[in-house]
C-alpha positions in Angstrom: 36.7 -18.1 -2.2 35.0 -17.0 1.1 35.1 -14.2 3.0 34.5 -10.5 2.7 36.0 -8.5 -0.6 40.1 -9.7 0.3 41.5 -13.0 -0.3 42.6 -15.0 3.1 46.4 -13.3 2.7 45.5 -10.3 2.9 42.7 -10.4 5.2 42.8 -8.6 8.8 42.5 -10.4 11.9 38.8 -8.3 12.3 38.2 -9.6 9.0 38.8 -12.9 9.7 36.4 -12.8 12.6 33.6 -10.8 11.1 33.9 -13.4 8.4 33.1 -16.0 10.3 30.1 -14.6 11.5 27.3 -16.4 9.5 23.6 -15.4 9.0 22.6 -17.3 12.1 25.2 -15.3 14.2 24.2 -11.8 13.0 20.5 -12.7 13.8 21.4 -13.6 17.2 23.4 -10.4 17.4 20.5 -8.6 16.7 18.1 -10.0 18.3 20.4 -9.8 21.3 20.6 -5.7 20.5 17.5 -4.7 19.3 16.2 -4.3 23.5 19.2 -1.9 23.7 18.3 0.0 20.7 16.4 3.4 21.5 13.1 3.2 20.0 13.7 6.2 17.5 16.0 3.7 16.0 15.0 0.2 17.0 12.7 -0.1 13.6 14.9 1.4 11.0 17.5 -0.9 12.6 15.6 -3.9 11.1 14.7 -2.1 7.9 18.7 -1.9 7.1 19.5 -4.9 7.7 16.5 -6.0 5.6 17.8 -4.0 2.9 21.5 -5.1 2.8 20.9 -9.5 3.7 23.9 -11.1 4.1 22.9 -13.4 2.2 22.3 -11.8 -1.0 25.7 -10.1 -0.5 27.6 -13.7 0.0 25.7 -14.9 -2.8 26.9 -12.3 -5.2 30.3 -12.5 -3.6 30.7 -16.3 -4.0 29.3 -16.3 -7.7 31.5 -17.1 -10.5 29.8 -14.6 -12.1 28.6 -12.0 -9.7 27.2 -9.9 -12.8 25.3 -12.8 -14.4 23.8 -14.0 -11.0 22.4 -10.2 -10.4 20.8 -10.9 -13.7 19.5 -13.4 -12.9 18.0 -12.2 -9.6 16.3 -9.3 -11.1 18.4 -6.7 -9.2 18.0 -3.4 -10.0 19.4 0.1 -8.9 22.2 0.3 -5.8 22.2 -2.6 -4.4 26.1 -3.3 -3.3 26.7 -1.9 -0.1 30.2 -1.2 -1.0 28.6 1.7 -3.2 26.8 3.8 -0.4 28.9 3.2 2.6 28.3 6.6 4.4 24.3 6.7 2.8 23.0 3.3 3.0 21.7 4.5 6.3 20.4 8.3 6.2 17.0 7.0 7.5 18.5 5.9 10.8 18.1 8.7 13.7 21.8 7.5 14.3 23.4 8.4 11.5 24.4 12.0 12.2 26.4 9.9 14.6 28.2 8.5 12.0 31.3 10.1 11.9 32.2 9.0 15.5 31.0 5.4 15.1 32.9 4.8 11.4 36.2 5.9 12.9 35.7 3.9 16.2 34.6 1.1 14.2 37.7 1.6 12.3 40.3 1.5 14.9 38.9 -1.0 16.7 38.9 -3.4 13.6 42.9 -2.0 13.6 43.5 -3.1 17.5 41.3 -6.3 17.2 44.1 -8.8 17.9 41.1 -11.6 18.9 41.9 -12.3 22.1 39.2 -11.5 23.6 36.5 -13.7 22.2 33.3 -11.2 22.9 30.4 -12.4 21.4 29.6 -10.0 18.2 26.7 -8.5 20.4 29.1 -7.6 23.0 31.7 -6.2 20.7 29.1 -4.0 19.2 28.1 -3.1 22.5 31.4 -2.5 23.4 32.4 -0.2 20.9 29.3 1.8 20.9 29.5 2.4 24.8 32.7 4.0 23.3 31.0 6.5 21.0 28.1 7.5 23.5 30.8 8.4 26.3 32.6 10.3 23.8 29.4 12.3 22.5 27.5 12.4 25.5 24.9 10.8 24.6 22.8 7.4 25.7 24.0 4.0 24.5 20.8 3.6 23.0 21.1 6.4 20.1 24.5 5.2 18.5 23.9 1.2 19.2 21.9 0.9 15.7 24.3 2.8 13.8 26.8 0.8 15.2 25.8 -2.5 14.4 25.3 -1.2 10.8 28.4 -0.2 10.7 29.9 -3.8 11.6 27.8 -5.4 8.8 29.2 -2.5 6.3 32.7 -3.9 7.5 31.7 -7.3 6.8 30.3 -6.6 3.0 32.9 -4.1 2.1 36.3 -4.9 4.0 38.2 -2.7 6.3 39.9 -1.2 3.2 37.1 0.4 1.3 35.5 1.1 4.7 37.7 3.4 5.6 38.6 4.9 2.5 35.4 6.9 2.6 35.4 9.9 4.3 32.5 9.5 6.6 30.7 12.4 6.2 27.3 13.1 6.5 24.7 15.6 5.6 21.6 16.3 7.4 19.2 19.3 7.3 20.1 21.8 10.1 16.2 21.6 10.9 16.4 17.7 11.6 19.6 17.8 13.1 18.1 19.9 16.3 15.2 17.3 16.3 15.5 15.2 19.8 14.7 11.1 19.1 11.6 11.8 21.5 10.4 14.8 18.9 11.3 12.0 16.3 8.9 9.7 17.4 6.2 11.9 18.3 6.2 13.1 14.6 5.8 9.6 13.1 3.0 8.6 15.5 0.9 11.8 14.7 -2.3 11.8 11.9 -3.5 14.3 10.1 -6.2 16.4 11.2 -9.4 16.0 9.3 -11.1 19.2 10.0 -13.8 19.7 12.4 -16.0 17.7 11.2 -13.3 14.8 10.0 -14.9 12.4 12.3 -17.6 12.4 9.7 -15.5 11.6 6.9 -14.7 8.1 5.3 -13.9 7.9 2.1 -12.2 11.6 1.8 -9.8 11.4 4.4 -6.0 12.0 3.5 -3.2 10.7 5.3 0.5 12.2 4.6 2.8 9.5 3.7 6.4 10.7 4.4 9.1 9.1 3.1 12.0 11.2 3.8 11.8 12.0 7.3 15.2 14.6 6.9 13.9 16.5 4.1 10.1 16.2 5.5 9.0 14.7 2.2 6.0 13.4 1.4 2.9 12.8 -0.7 -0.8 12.6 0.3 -2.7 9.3 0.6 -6.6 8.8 0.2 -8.4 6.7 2.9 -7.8 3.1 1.9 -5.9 3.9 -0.7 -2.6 1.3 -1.6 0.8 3.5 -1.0 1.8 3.1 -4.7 -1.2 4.4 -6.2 -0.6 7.8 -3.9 2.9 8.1 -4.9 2.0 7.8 -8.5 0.3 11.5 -8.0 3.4 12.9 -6.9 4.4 15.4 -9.4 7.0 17.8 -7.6 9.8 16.4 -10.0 11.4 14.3 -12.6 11.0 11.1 -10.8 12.8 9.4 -13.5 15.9 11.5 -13.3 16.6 11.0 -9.5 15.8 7.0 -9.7 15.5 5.4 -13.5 13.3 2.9 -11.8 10.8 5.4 -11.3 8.2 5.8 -13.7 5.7 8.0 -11.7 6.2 9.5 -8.0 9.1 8.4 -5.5 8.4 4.6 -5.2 9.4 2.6 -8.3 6.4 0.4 -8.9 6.0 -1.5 -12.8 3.1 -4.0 -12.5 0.7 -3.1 -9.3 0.2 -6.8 -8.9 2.4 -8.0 -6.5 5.0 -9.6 -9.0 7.6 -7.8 -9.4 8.7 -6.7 -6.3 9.9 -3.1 -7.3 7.8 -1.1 -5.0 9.2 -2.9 -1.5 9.6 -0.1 1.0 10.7 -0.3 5.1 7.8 1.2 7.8 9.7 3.2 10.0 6.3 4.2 12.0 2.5 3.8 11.2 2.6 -0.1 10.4 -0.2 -0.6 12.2 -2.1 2.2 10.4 -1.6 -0.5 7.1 -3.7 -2.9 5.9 -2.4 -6.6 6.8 -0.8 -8.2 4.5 -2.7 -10.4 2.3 -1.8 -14.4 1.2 -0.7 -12.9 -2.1 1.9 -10.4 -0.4 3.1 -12.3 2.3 4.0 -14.9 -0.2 5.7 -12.8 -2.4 7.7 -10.8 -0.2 9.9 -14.1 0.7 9.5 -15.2 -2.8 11.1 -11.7 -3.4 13.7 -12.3 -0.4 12.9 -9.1 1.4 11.6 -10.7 4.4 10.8 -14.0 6.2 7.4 -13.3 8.4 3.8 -13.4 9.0 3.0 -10.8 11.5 0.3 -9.2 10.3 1.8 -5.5 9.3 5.6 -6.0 9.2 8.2 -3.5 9.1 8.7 -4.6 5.0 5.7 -3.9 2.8 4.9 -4.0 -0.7 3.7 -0.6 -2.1 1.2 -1.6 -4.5 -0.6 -4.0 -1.7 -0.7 -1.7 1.6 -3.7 0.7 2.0 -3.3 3.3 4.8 -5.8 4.0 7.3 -3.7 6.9 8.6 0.1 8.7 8.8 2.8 6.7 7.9 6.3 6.7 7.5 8.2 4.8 5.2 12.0 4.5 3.5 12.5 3.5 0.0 15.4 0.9 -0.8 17.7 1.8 -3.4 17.3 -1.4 -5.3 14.5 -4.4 -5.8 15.2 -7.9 -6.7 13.8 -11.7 -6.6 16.5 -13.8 -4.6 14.6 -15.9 -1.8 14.4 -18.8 -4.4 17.8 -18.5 -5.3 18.8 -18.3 -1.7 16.6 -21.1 -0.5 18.0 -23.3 -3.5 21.9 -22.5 -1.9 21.0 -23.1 1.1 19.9 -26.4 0.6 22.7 -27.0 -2.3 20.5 -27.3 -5.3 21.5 -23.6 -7.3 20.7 -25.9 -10.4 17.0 -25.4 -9.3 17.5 -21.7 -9.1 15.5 -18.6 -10.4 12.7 -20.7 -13.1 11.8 -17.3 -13.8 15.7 -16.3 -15.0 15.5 -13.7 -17.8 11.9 -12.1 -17.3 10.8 -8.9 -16.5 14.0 -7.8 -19.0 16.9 -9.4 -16.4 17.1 -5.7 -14.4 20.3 -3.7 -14.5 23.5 -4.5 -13.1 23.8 -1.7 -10.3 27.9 -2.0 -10.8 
């Protein structure tokens, strides 16, 4: 069976359409969007869609077995998007917006009669215009949010979609924050003191990873991100994410091999170490991303060394699918996953 989560029957006429929009599509959508997108949220735009592939979702969705196949990929923690439908995107500067754009989303899926044959670019545009005029606000701020909402439609259905409430919670604090104040923040460094133009080896860096709640841990010059979370003590890492052994980014071998500690730049990439032959490689082994710009927006924790202030998001979930989804793509899932069963199969994240 193709398609969403509904069987062709019951399936709207959005449905039908945003099912027919294959990987190819949606990356011409976005690449189409992304010059639109205002720069607060142009980034984390990419990061989502990293962290929810289409891919990986039809994968699971098309599988016989969907439970034994996230087995078999080494998926652990939340990764159905069905799950998190008003959190997947807290990081996004758009989602206090998300109220407006999940019921505009909504009853335009209900009106879609497909008559009028937009490109998906254009409907996302279209609706997001929409939202702006309603709010006020530039076109720019809501058309990330929106286009993250249209891929939620297409993993979860119009059903479960707008079942949720849409809610969201931000810190009053961030909430008053303009884009512009936003940005500012993630481009500034630490100061080192008067004499920190001296300093080398000493010099700290903050490494924030929850830009709402401002938190963060402290990074030593050169230092790899994983290594500076693991000194992050402030709580029981292990009871808010059982992937975490030590500090807020899961991380189990250091070595590039398990692909646990992946995590989304949302400003300071450049203040990262390039990425190596070993991490480049094992990023698209892992699936997270397909690239080789020197300091992507997708980085492995345990490889990247900061040279200053960065800002980062940390997925709810890690697997090894690019094989797998390589293998389907060329029709030979026989070849799939040699390494099935190691690294103890991950959990099931149902």
């Amino acid at each position: 069976m193709t398609g969403t989560t509904m069987s062709m029957t019951s399936e709207t006429v959005f449905e039908k359409f945003i099912d027919g929009q294959d990987e190819t599509a949606w990356n011409e959508a976005l690449g189409e969007l992304l010059s639109s997108i205002h720069e607060v949220d142009k980034t984390a735009t990419q990061i989502w869609f990293a962290f929810y592939p289409l891919g990986l979702f039809r994968a699971l969705h098309e599988a016989e077995d969907p439970q034994l196949l996230a087995s078999r990929l080494l998926l652990q923690g939340k990764y159905l998007l069905r799950d998190q439908i008003d959190s997947s995107h807290k990081f996004l500067y758009g989602h206090r917006y998300w109220p407006e754009v999940k019921r505009a989303v909504a009853q335009y899926a209900a009106s879609f009669d497909g008559s009028a044959k937009l490109p998906l670019a254009d409907q996302i545009r279209k609706v997001a215009h929409m939202v702006a005029e309603s709010l006020k606000v530039e076109d720019s701020l809501v058309l990330g949010i929106t286009a993250v909402a249209f891929m939620t439609i297409t993993q979860t259905g119009v059903e479960a979609f707008t079942a949720e409430p849409g809610t969201v919670s931000i810190d009053r604090k961030y909430a008053r924050k303009s884009a512009q104040q936003v940005l500012e923040e993630r481009a500034k460094d630490d100061s080192q003191g008067l004499f920190g133009f001296l300093r080398t080896v000493d010099k700290q860096w903050t490494v924030t990873y929850d830009e709402e709640s401002n938190a963060s841990f402290k990074l030593i010059q050169e230092e790899e991100l994983a290594s500076a979370s693991a000194r992050d003590t402030s709580c029981d890492w292990r009871a808010v994410d059982q992937r975490c052994i030590e500090g807020p980014i899961p991380v189990e071998c250091r070595s590039a091999s398990c692909g646990t500690c992946w995590v989304g730049v949302l400003g300071g990439a450049e203040k990262l170490t390039e990425v190596a032959a070993l991490e480049g490689k094992q990023v698209k082994e892992f699936g997270y991303l397909n690239t080789d710009v020197p300091q992507p927006i997708i980085r492995l924790a345990c490889q990247a060394r900061g040279t200053g202030a960065v800002s980062i998001v940390i997925p709810p979930w890690n697997g090894v699918f690019g094989k797998y989804l390589r293998a389907k793509q060329s029709r030979q899932p026989e070849e799939v996953m040699s390494r099935s069963g190691s690294n103890g199969g991950g959990e099931s994240g149902q």
